[in-house]
DRENKE-472350 format. One record per residue (C-alpha): residue in one letter; x, y, z. Coordinates in steps of 0.5 Angstrom, whole numbers, plus 2048, in hexadecimal, padded with zeros to 3 digits. Each point is the difference from the previous one (the first is absolute). Example, Ala and Ser with C-alpha at 12.3 -4.5 7.8 and 13.67 -1.06 7.14 Angstrom:
% residues 2
A8197F7810S8028077FE
***
This chain:
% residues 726
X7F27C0829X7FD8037FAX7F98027FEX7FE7F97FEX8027F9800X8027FD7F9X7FF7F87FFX8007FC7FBX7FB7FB7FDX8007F9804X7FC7FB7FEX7FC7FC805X8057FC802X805805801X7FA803805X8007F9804X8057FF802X801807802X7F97FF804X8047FA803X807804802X7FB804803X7FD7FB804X8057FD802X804806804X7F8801802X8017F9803X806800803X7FE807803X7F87FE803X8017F8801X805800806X7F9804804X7FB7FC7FEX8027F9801X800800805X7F8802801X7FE7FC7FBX7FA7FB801X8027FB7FAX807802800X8038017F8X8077FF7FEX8048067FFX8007FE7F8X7F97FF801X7FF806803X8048037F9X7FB7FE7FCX7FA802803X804808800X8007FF7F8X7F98017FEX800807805X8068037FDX7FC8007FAX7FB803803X804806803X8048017F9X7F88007FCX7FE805806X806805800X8008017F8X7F97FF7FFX7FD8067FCX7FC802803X803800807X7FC7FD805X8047FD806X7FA7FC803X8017F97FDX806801804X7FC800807X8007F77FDX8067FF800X800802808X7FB7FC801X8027FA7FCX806801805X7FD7FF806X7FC7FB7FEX8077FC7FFX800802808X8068057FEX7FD803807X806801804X800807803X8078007FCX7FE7FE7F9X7FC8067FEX807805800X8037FB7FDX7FB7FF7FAX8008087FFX807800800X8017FB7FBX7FB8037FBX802807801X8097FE800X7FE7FB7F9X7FA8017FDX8028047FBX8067FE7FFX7FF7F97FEX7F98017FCX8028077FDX7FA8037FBX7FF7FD7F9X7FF8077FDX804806804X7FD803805X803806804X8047FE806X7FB805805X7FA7FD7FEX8037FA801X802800808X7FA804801X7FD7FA7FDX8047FB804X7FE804806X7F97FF7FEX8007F97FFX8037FF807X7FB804803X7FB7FC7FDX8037F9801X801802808X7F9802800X7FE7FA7FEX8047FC804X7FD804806X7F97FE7FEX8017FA7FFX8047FF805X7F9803805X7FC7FC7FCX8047FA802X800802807X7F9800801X7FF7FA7FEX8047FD805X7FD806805X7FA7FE7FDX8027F8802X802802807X7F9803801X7FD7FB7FFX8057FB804X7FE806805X7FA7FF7FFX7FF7F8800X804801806X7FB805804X7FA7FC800X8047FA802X802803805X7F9803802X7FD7F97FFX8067FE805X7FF805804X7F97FD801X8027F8800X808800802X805804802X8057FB7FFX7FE8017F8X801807801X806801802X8037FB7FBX7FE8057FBX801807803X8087FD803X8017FD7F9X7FD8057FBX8068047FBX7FC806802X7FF804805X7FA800804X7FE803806X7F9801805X7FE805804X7FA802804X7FA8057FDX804805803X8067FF7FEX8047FD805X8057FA7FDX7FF7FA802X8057FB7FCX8058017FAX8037F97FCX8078007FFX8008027F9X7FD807802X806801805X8057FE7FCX7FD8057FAX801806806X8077FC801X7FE7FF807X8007F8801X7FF7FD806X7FD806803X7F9802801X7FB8067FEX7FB7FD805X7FD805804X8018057FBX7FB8057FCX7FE8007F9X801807800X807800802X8027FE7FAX7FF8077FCX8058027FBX8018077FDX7FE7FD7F9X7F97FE802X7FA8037FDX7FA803804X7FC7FA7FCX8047FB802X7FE801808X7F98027FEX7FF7F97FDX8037FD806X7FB804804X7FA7FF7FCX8037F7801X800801808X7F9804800X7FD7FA7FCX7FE8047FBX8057FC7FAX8027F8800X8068017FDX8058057FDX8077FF7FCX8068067FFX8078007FEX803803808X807801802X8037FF807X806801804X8047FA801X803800806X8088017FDX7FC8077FEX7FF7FD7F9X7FA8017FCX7FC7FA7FFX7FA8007F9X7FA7FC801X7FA7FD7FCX7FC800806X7F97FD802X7FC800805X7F97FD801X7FB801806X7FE7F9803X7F97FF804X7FF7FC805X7F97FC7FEX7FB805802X8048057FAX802804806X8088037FEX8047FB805X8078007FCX8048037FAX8067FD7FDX8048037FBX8057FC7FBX8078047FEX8057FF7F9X806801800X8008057FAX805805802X8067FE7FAX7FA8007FAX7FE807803X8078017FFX8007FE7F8X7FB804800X803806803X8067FF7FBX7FC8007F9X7FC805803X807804801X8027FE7F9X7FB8017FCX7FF808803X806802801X8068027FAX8057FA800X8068057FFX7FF806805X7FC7FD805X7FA8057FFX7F97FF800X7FE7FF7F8X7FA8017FBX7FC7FA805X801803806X7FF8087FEX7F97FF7FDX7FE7FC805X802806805X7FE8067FBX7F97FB7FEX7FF801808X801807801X7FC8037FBX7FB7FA803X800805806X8018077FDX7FA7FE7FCX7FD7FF806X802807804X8037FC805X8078017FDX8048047FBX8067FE7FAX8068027FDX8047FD7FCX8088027FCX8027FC7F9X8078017FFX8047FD7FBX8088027FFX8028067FBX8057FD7FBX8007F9804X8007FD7F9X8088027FEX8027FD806X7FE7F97FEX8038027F9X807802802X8017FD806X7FC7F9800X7FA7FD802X8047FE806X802807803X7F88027FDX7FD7FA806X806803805X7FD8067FFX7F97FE800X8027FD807X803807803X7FA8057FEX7FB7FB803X804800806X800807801X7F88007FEX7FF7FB804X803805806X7FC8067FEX7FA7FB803X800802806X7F97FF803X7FC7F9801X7FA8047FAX8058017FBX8027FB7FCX8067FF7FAX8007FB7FAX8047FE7FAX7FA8007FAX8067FD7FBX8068037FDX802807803X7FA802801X7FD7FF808X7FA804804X7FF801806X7F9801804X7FE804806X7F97FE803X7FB804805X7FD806801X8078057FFX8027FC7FAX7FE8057FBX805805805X8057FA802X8017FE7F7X8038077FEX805800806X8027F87FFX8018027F9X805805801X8037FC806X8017FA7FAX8038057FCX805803805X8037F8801X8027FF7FAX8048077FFX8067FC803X8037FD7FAX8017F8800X8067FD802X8017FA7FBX8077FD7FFX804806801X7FC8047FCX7FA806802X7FA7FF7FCX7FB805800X7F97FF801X7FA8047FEX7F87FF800X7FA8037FEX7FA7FE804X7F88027FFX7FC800806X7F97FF801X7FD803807X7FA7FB800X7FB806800X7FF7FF7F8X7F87FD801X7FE7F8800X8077FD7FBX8017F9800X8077FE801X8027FE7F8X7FD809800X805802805X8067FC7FEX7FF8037F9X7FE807803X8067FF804X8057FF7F9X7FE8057FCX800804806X8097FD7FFX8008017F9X7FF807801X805801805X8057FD7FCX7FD8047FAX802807806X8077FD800X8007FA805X802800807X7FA803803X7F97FE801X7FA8037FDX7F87FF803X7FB7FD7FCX7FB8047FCX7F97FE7FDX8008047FBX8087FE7FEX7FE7F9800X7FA8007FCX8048047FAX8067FA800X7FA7FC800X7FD8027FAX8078017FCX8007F9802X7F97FE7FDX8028057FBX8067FB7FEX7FC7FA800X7FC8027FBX8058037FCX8027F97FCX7F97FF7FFX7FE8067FEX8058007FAX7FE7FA7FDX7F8803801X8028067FCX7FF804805X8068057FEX7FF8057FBX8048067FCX7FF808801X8038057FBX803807803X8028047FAX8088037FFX7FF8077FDX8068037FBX7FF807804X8038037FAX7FA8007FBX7FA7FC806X8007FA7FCX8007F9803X8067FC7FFX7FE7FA804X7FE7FD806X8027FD806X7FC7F9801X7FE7FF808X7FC7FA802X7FB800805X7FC7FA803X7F9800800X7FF7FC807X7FA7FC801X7FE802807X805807801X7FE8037F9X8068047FCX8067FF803X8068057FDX8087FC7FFX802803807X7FB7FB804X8027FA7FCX8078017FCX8047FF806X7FD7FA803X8007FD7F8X809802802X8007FC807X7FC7FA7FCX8047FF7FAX7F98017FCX8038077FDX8047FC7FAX7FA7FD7FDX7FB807802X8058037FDX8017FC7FAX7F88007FFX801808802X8058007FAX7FC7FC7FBX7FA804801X8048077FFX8037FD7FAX7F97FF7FCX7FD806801X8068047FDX8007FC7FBX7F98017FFX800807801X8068007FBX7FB7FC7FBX7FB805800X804807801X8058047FCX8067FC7FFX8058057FFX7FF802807X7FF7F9804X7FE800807X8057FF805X7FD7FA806X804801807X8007FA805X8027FF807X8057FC802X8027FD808X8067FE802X7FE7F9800X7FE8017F9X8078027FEX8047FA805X7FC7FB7FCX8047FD7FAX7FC7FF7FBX7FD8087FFX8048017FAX7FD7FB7FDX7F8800802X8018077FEX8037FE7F9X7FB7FA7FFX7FA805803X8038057FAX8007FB7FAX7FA7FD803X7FB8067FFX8058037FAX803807804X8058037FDX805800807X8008087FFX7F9800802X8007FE807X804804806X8017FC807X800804807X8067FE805X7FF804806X807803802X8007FD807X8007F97FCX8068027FCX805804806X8077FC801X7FE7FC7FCX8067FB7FCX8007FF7F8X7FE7F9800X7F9803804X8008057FAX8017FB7FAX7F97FE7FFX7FE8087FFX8058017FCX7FF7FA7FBX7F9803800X8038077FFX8037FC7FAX7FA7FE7FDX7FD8077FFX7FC800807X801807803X8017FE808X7FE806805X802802807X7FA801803X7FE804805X808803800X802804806X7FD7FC805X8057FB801X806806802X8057FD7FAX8078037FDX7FD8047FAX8067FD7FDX7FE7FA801X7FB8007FBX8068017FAX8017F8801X7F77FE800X7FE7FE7FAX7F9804800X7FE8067FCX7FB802804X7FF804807X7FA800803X800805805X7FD7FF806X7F9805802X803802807X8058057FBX7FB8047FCX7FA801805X803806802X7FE8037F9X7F87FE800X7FF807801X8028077FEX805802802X8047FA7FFX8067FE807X8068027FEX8047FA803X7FB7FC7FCX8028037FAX807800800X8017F8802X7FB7FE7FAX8058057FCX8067FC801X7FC7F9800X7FE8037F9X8078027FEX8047FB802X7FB7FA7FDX8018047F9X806800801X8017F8801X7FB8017FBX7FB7FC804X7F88037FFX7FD802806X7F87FF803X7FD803805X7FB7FC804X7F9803804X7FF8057FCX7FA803803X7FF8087FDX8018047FAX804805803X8047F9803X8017FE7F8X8028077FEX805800804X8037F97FEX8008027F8X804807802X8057FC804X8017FA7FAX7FC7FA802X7FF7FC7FBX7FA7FC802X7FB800806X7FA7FB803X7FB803805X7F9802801X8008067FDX8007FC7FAX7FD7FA802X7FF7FA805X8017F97FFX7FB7FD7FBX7FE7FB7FAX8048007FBX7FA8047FBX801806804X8088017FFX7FF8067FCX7FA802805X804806803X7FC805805X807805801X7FB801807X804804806X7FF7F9805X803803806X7FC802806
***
């Protein structure tokens, strides 16, 4: 399957009868389920038309822009008012949903296929959560109905107690629900046959017994305290969902109420208690309940279920009565497998990794979930949680060294984890969880297959870069961006030769902050192009300026920085050409920076927009030369005229007397650009000994604080020749 799915334009009609299709394999699917539980029965064509509308629905939620699953929960509902209430029916209308919902109601507008089955997914969810509310609502209506029968039926058989026995038993014998009557002290005098045949015990009798015999392990202390406060007088009537034990050892689930009757004088004389059977919509409710929190294609725990348990147990470490600790892991390189393999061998996968997770859970307080795609957590509760996570984080990792079997191939597994040991302060769970994946990041970032601790003051700094980059559109079109000017001195006669333009970001909250701070988060969100492009502009004017205004026998030279992204983007040779007519520069006034790490291995078509610039007349420089450990003679086939030379060679020289090693790199640097007939520039130029040196050695030009750090424009010719070296 590709990224997207591609459609065609259909018009209205088109759409229709697709709604149809679609219902009527719904129909065909659902209806054998539901006819016969239907009050006022539909035909099965009939049934068809009333799926037609609700296929519209599903198709209008899952495209919808933006994605709210929610109206879906209507279309549930609306199911269980058509009595689509069997205990079959629901898997059955997932099941068509998720089988040919997309298929036959593709998007209009191409969506990627991802978002569309996460989409798909969302939607059953919702559909089936409105299927279980509606269908609890429906069943306390009835339970409500049947309360009231109960009701009725109890004060008619007070009054028959009090006026005719014989009218009583017609009504406790012919009651659907089961009724029993026991003494103040529990003793159970008389069950109908409906209550027996609940506990699968017709023609028997529980006369003689104890109402505190039937204790179920699955009672709550509440439940027995109001039965004691009923027996003391102290209540007339209580009611609670309780199970029993039938007598085959099987468990039935009741509505239970029981009520205190008086005798005239209001002493205490009886309880009776009025049982429904409603162990198989506890049973629905279980199943939804499993469905809705657990990951349909490993059986884990999901997203539901995990925050659920991670919402307690911060609950009680918050509290002091507990302790946390929680791994994020999420598979290293899982992506190929799905590009190479398919989506099929990535799910299989999937499955095989959750089950050896799902092992390395060894303790009832320790829980693994899948929170989507291949990444899963695991959780560990009570108080040597912090102690317990290291050691289930490294257990996690020792399962998976075994490669995977998968159709006769061995497939590696590797994973990064970030861990969280609960002893980080009062967090929420969205603060945890996010502590817990940039902790993950960091242990991909260290070279993946490891886990690493969450730290505060890590977290806090990706936070910030976070913020930072956020603001970074904006901040562009709120001219927040601005140009500083460092000079480039010819080290022969101390003259400025030009300058190198480097931008800077007047930041509302965070003050001036230097290119290292934002130019990478401009890389990893494409903004680079259009700050570069602004960048370039800007640079342009002010040589053009300074052109205007100077000696135009000697033109200042504008060097400008460029990024790898810059140099991958198609148009920069023709941004550059427009940026240069636009301000009306001569090509031969501006200089553009490539770092050397961005040109190493790399082929001619990489190479063709710098050489049709180097074409032009712009000069091109390799900046910061002899940190990327490249062939030297690969710089015979670059189309540069410059070496910038990194500062790391020359510090050697700030003092007297200079270090050898030093000298004789930069001496061969030197001459081996000259002989290419490249110039050479030496950056972070900080003393006078240092510039001395660089001259003697054959440097052409040279930038640092000795001659002048970065400034406005005006300041060009400002030199201080100030030793800056500490």
């Amino acid at each position: 399957m590709g990224t997207a799915m591609a459609v065609g334009k259909a018009g209205p009609g088109f759409r229709d009868d697709r709604l149809r299709r679609f219902a009527a394999i719904w129909s065909r699917a659902v209806y054998p389920a539901t006819a016969g539980v239907m009050v006022r029965p539909m035909t099965r064509a009939q049934f068809e038309r009333y799926l037609v509308p609700l296929a519209g629905v599903l198709r209008d939620t899952l495209y919808a822009r933006p994605f709210d699953p929610r109206p879906a929960g209507e279309v549930g509902a609306a199911l269980v008012r058509a009595h689509c209430t069997d205990p079959e029916a629901l898997p059955l209308i997932l099941g068509v949903i998720d089988a040919y919902l997309v298929l036959y109601l593709p998007p209009d507008q191409p969506m990627p296929a991802e978002e569309t089955r996460a989409r798909c997914s969302r939607v059953q969810h919702a559909v089936a959560t409105g299927f279980a509310r509606a269908l609890a609502e429906r069943a306390r209506a009835e339970q409500a109905a049947a309360s009231r029968t109960a009701r009725a039926a109890q004060s008619e058989t007070e009054r028959a107690l009090h006026a005719s026995e014989a009218r009583f038993r017609a009504i406790f014998e012919g009651s659907a629900v089961g009724v029993g009557i026991a003494d103040v002290d529990g003793r159970i005098m008389d069950v109908n046959e409906a209550l027996m045949r609940m506990f699968r015990s017709p023609g028997r009798t529980a006369n003689g017994r104890n109402v505190g015999e039937f204790v179920h392990p699955d009672d709550s202390p509440e439940i027995w305290g109001l039965y004691r406060e009923l027996a003391r007088g102290d209540r007339d009537h209580y009611r609670v969902e309780k199970p029993f034990y039938r007598s085959d050892g099987s468990v039935l689930w009741t509505d239970l109420s029981v009520s205190l009757l008086r005798d005239a004088d209001g002493e205490p004389q009886y309880q009776i208690a009025l049982l429904e059977d409603i162990t198989e919509r506890r049973q629905l409710h279980e199943r939804l309940r499993y469905e809705a929190t657990h990951d349909a294609l490993t059986g884990l725990p999901n997203r539901t279920l995990f925050f659920e348990r991670l919402d307690g147990a911060l609950g009680e470490s918050g509290g002091g009565t507990g302790g946390f600790g929680l791994c994020y892991l999420d598979l290293d390189g899982f992506k190929s497998v799905n590009d190479s393999l398919g989506h099929t061998v990535g799910d299989r996968l999937l499955v095989a990794v959750a089950d050896r997770l799902r092992a390395c859970a060894t303790a009832p307080h320790e829980l693994v979930a899948r929170l989507g795609g291949d990444e899963f957590v695991a959780l560990t509760t009570g108080p040597g949680a912090a102690g317990d996570v290291t050691a289930l984080a490294r257990r996690m990792l020792a399962a998976l060294a075994e490669p995977v079997h998968l159709d006769g191939r061995d497939l590696s597994v590797r994973a990064s984890i970030g861990v969280v040991d609960g002893r980080g302060g009062q967090l929420g769970a969205a603060e945890v969880l996010r502590s817990a994946d940039i902790t993950m990041y960091r242990a991909k970032a260290a070279g993946g297959n490891r886990y690493e601790l969450a730290d505060a003051a890590c977290d806090a700094r990706v936070i910030a870069r976070h913020s930072l980059t956020n603001c970074l559109p904006a901040a562009l079109d709120n001219g927040e961006f601005f140009i500083e000017y460092q000079p480039l001195v010819r080290l022969e006669d101390g003259t400025v030769r030009g300058a190198e333009a480097l931008v800077r970001w007047l930041h509302p909250v965070h003050g001036v902050l230097g290119p290292d701070q934002f130019i990478p988060l401009a890389e990893s969100t494409g903004l680079i192009v259009p700050l570069g492009r602004w960048v370039l502009q800007e640079a342009a004017r002010q040589a053009r300026s300074w052109h205007t205004e100077g000696d135009r026998r000697a033109p200042l030279r504008v060097n400008v920085n460029l990024s790898p992204s810059q140099l991958r983007y198609p148009a920069l040779v023709a941004d550059t050409v427009a940026v240069l007519a636009d301000v009306g520069l001569d090509p031969s006034a501006l200089c553009l920076e490539v770092t050397e790490n961005a040109l190493i291995g790399a082929d001619e078509e990489e190479l063709r927009p710098l050489r049709q610039l180097a074409d032009l007349g712009v000069d091109i420089a390799l900046d910061d030369f002899g940190t990327g450990y490249s062939n030297l003679s690969y710089l015979r086939r670059l189309p540069v005229s410059t070496l910038k030379l990194d500062r790391s060679f020359t510090r050697g020289m700030q003092r007297a007397p200079a270090d050898p090693v030093d000298v004789k790199i930069v001496e061969g640097i030197v001459s081996l650009a000259h002989t290419l007939d490249l110039s050479v520039t030496v950056e972070g130029v900080e003393t006078g000994t240092q510039a001395d040196h660089l001259r003697l050695l054959g440097c052409d030009t040279a930038q640092g604080w000795y001659y002048a750090r970065p400034g406005p424009p005006e300041r060009l010719h400002t030199l201080s020749l100030a030793d800056a070296a500490s």
